[in-house]
DSSP file (Angstrom, degrees, kcal/mol; ACC not computed):
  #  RESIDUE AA STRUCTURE BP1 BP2  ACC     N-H-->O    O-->H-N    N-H-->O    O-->H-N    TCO  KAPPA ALPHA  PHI   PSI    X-CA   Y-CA   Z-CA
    1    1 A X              0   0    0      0, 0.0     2,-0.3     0, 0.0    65,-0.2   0.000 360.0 360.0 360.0 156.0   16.7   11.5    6.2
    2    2 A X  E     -A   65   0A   0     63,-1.5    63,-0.7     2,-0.0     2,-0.2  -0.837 360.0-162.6-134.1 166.3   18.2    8.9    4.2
    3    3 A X  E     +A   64   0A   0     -2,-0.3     2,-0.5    61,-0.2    61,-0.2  -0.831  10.7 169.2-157.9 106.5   20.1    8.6    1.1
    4    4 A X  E     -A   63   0A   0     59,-0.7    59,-1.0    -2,-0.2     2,-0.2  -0.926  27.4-133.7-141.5 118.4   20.9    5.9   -1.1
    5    5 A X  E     -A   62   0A   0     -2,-0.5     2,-0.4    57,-0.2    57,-0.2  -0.405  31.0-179.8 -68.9 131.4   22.4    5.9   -4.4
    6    6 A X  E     -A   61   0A   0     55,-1.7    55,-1.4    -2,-0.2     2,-0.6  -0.901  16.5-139.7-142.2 138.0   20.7    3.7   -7.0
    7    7 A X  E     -A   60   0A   0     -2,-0.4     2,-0.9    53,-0.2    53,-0.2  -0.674  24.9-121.8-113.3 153.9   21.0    2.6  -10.9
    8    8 A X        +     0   0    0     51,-2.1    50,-2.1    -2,-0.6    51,-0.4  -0.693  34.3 170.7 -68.6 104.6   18.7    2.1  -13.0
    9    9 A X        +     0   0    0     -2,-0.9    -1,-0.1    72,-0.5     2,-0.1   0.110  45.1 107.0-133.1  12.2   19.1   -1.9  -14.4
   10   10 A X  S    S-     0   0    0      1,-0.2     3,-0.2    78,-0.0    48,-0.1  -0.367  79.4-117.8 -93.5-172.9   15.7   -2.3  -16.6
   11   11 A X  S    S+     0   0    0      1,-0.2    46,-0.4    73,-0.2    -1,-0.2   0.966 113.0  42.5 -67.0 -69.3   16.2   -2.3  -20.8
   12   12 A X  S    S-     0   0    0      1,-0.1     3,-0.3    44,-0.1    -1,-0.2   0.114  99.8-138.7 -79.4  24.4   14.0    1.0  -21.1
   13   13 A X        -     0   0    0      1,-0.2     2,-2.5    -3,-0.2    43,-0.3  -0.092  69.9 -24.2  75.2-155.7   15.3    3.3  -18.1
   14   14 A X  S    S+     0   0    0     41,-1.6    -1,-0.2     4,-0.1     2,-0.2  -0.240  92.3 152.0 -95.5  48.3   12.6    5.3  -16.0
   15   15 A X     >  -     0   0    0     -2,-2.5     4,-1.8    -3,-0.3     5,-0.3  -0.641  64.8 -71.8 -79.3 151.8   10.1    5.1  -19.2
   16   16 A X  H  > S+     0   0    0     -2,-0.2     4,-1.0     2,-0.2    35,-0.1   0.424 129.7  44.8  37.0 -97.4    5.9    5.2  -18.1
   17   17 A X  H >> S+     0   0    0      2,-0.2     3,-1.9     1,-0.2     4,-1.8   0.937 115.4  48.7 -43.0 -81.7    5.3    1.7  -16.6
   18   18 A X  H 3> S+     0   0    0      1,-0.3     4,-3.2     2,-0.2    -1,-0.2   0.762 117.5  40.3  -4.9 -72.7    8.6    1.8  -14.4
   19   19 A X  H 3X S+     0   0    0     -4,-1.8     4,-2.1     2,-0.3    -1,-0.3   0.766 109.8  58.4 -71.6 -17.3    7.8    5.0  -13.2
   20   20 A X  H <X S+     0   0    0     -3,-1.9     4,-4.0    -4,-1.0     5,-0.2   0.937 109.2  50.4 -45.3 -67.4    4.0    4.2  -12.8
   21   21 A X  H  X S+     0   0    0     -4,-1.8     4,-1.5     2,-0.2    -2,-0.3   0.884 108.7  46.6 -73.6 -38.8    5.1    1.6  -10.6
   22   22 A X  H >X S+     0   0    0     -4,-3.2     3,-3.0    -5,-0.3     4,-1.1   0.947 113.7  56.3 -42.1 -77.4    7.6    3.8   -8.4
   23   23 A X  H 3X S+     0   0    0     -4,-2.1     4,-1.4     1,-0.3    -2,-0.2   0.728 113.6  33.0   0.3 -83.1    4.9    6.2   -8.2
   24   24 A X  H 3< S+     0   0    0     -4,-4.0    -1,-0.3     1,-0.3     4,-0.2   0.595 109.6  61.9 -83.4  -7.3    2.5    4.1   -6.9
   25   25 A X  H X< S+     0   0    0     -3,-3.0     3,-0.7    -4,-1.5    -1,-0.3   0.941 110.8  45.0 -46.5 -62.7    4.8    2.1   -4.9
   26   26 A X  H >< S+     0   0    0     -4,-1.1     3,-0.6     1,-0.2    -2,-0.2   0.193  94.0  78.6 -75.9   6.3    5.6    5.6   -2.9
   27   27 A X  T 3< S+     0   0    0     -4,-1.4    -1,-0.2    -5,-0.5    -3,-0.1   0.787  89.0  61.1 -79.3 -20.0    2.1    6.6   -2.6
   28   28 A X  T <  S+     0   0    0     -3,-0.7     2,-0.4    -4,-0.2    -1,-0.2  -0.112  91.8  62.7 -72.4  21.5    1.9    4.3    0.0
   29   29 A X  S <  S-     0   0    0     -3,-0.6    41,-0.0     1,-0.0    39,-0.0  -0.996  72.9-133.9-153.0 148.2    4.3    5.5    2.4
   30   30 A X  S    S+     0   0    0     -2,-0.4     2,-0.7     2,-0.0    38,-0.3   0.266  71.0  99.8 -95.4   9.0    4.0    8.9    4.4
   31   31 A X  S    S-     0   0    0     36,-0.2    36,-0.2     1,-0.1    35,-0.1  -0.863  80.1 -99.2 -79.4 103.0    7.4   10.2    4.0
   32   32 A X        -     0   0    0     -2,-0.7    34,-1.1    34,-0.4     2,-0.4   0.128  39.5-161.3  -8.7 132.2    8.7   12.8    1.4
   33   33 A X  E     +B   65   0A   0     32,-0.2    11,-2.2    33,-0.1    12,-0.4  -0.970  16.6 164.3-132.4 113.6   10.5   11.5   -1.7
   34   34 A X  E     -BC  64  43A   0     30,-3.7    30,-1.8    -2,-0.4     2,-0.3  -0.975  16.1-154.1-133.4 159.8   12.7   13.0   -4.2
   35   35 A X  E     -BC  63  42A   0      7,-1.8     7,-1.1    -2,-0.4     2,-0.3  -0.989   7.0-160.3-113.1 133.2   15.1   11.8   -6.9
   36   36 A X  E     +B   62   0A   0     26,-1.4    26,-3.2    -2,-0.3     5,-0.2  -0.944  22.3 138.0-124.5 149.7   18.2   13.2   -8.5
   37   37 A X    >   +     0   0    0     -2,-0.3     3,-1.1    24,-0.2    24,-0.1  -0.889  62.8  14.4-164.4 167.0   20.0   12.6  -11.4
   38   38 A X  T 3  S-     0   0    0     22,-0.4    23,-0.0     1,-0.3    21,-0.0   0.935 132.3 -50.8  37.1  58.2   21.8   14.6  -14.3
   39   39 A X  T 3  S+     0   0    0      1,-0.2    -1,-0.3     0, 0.0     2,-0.2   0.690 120.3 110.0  84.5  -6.1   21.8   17.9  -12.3
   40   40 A X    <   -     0   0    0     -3,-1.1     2,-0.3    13,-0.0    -1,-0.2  -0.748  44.3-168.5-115.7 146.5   17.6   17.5  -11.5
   41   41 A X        +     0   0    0     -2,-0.2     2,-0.4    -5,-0.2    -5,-0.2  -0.955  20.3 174.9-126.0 134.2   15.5   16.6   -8.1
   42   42 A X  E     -C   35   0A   0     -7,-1.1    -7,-1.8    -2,-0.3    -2,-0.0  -0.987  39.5 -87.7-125.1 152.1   12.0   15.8   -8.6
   43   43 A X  E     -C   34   0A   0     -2,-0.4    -8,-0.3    -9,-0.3    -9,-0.2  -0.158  32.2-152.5  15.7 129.4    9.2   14.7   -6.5
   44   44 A X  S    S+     0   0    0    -11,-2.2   -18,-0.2   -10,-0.2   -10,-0.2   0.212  90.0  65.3 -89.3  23.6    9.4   11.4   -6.5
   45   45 A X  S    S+     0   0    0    -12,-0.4     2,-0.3   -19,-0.1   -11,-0.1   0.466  88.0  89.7 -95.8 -14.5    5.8   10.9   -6.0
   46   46 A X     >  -     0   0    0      1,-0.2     4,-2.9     2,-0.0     5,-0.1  -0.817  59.8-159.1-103.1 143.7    5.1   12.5   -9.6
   47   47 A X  H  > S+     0   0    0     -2,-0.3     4,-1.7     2,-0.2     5,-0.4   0.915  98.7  51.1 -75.8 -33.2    5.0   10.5  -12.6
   48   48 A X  H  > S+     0   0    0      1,-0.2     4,-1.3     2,-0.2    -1,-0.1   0.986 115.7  44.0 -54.0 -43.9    5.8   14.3  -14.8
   49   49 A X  H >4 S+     0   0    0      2,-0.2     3,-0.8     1,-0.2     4,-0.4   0.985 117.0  43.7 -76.9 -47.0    8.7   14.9  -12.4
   50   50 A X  H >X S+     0   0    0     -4,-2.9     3,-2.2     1,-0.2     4,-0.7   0.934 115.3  55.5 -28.6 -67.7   10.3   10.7  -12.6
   51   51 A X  H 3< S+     0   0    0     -4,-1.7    -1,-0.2     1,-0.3    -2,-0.2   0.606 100.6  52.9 -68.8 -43.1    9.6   11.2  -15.9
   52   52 A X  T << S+     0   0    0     -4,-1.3    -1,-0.3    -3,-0.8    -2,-0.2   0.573  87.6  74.9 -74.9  -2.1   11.9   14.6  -16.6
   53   53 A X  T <4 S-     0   0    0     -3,-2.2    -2,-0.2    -4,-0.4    -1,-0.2   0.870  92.7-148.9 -92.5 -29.4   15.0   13.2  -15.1
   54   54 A X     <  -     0   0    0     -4,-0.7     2,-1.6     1,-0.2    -3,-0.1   0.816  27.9-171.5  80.9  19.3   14.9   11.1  -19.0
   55   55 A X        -     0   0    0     -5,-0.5   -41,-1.6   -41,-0.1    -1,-0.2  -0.342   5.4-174.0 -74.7  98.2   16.8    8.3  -16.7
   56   56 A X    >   -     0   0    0     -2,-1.6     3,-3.2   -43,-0.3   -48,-0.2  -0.048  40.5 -52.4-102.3 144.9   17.7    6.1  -19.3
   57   57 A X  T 3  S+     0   0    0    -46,-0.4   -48,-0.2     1,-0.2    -1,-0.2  -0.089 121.6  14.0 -27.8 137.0   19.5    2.2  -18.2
   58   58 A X  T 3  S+     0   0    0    -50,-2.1     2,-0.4     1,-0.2    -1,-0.2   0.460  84.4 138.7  49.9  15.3   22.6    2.6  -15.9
   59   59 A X    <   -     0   0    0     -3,-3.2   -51,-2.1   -51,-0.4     2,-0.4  -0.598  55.7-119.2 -93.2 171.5   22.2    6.0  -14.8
   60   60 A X  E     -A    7   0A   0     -2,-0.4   -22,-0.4   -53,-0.2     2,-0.2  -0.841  33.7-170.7-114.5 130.9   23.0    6.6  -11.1
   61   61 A X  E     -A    6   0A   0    -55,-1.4   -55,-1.7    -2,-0.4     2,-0.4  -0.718  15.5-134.4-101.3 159.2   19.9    8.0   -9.2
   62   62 A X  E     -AB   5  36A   0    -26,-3.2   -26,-1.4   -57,-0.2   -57,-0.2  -0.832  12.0-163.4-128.8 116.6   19.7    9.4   -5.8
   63   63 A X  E     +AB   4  35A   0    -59,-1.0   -59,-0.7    -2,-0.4     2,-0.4  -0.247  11.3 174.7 -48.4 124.8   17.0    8.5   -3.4
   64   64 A X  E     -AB   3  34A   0    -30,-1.8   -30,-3.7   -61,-0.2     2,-0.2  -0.796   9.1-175.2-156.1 120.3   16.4   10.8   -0.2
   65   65 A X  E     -AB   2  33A   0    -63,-0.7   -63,-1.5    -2,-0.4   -32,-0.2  -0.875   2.6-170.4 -94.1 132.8   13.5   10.0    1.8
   66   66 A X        +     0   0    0    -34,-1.1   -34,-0.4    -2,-0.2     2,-0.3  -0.441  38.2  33.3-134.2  79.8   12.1   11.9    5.0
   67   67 A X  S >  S-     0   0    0    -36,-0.2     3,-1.0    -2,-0.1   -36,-0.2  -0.918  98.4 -28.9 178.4-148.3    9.6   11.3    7.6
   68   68 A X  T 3  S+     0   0    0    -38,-0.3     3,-0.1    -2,-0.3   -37,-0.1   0.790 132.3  33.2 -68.2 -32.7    8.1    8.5    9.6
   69   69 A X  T >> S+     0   0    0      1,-0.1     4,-1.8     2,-0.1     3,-1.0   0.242  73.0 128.6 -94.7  12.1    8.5    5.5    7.1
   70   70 A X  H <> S+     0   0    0     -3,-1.0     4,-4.2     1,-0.3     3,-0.3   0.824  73.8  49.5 -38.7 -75.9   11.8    6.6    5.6
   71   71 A X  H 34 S+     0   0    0      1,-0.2     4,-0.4     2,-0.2    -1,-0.3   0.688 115.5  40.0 -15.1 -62.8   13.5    2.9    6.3
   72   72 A X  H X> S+     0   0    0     -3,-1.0     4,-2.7     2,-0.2     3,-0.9   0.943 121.3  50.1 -64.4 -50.5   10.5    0.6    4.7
   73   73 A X  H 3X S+     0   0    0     -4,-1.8     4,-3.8     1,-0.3     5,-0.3   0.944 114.7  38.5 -76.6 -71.9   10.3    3.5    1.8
   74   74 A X  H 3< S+     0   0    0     -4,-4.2     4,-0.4     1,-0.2    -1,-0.3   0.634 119.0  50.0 -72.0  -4.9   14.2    3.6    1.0
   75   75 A X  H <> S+     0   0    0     -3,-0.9     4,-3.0    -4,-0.4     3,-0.4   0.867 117.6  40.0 -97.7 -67.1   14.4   -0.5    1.4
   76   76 A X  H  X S+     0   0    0     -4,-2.7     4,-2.1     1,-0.2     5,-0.3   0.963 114.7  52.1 -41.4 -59.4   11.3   -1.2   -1.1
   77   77 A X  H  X S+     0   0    0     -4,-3.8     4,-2.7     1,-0.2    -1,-0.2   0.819 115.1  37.4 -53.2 -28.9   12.4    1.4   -3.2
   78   78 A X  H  > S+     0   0    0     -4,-0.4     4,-1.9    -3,-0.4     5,-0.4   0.977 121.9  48.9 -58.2 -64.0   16.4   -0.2   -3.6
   79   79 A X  H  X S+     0   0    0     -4,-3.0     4,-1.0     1,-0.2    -1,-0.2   0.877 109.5  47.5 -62.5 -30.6   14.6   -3.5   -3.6
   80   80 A X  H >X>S+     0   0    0     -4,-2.1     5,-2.1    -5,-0.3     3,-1.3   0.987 118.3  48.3 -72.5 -68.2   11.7   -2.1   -6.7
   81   81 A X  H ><5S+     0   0    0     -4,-2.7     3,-2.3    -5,-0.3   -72,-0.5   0.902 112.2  44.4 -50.8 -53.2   15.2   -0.7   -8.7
   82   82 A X  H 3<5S+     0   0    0     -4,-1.9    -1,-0.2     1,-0.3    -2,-0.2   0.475 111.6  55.2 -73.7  -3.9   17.5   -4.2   -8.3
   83   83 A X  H X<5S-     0   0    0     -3,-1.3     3,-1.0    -4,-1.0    -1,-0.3   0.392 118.3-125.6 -97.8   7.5   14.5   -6.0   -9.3
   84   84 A X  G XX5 -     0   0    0     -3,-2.3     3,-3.0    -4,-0.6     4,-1.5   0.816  57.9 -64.0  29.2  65.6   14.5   -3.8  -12.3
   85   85 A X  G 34<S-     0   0    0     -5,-2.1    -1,-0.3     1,-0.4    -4,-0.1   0.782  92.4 -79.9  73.4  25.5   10.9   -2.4  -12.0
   86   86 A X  G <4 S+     0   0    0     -3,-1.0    -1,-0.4    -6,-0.4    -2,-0.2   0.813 116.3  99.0  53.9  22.2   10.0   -6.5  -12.6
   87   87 A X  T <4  +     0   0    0     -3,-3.0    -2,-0.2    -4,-0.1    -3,-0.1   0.624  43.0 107.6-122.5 -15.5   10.4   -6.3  -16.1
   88   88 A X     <        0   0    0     -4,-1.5   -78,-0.0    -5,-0.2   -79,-0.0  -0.301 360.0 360.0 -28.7 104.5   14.1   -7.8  -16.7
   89   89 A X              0   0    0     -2,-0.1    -1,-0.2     0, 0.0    -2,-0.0   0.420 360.0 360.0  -7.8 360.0   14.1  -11.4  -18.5
């Protein structure tokens, strides 16, 4: 398992698109995904559960991945968040 703590750096936080694009980022990969933040873990493979954590610009997430792609998974995802979901000026 891995774990890597991560912030959120777009304008709008974990809103729709963003999470759309996690989503479907980690549909691609065969390892387990959850996120925590303010006291929550969700699925991160569901846009409802991304979507409850209400993670709004600069809040600290945490990433834990588990299974056979864990590595590629938690390194796209890092890379997906510091590129701030592509939509940052």
């Amino acid at each position: 398992m891995i774990e890597r703590e991560l912030t959120v750096t777009n304008q709008l936080g974990l809103h729709a698109r963003a999470t759309a694009r996690l989503v479907q980022l980690l549909s691609g990969y065969g390892c387990s995904a959850t996120l925590a933040a303010k006291g929550r873990e969700v699925n991160a493979k569901s846009i409802m559960g991304v979507m409850l954590l209400a993670a709004g610009r600069g809040t600290k997430v945490l990433l834990r991945v588990d299974g056979e792609d864990e590595q590629a998974c938690a390194d796209a995802v890092a890379a997906l968040f510091e590129r701030g979901f592509d939509e940052n000026p």
